[in-house]
C-alpha positions in Angstrom: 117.2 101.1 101.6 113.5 101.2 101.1 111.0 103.1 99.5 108.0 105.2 100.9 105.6 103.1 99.6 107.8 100.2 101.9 108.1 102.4 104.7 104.4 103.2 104.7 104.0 98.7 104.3 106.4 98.7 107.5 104.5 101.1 109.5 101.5 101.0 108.5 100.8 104.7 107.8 99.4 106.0 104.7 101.9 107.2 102.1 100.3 110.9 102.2 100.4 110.7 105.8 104.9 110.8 105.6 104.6 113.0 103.0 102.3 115.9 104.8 105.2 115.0 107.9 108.0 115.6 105.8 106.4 119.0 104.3 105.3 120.1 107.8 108.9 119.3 109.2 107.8 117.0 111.5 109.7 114.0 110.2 113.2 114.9 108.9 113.7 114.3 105.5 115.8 110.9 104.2 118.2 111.1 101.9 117.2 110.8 97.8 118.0 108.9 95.3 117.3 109.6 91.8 114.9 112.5 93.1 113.3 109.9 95.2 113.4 109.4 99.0 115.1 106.5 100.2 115.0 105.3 103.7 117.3 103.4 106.3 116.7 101.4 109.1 117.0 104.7 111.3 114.7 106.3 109.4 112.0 104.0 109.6 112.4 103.6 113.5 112.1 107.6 113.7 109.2 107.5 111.2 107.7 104.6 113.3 108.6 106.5 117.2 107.0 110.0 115.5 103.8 108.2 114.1 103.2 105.9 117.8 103.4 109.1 119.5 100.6 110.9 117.2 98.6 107.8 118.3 99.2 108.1 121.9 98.3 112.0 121.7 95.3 111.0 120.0 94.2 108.7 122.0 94.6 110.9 125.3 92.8 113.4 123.7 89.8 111.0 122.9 89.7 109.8 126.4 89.8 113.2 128.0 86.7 114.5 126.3 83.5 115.2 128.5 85.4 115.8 131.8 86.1 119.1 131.6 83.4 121.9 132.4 
């Protein structure tokens, strides 16, 4: 089980950055502990899988701009 502050180490994403996810819906909460999120291994690959995939839009976007009329 890990923490956010160890999932945001793992994955290298801000802390706020899972927390604005998880408020949007975008990335399903974990289960809590003690009021607190706690994460498994599954978790932190979806976390990880949903946060490459922002990249990759972002980076498509970036490289599309200027070529359209």
């Amino acid at each position: 089980m890990f923490s956010m502050q160890d999932l945001s180490r793992k994955i290298g994403v801000p802390y706020y950055r899972i927390v604005y996810a998880h408020q949007t819906g975008r990335l399903p909460e974990p289960s809590r502990w003690k009021n607190q999120r706690v994460y498994d291994d599954g978790d932190v690959e979806r976390a990880r899988e949903y946060f490459r995939s922002c990249a990759d839009r972002a980076e498509r976007s970036e490289g599309n701009e200027g070529t359209q009329p």
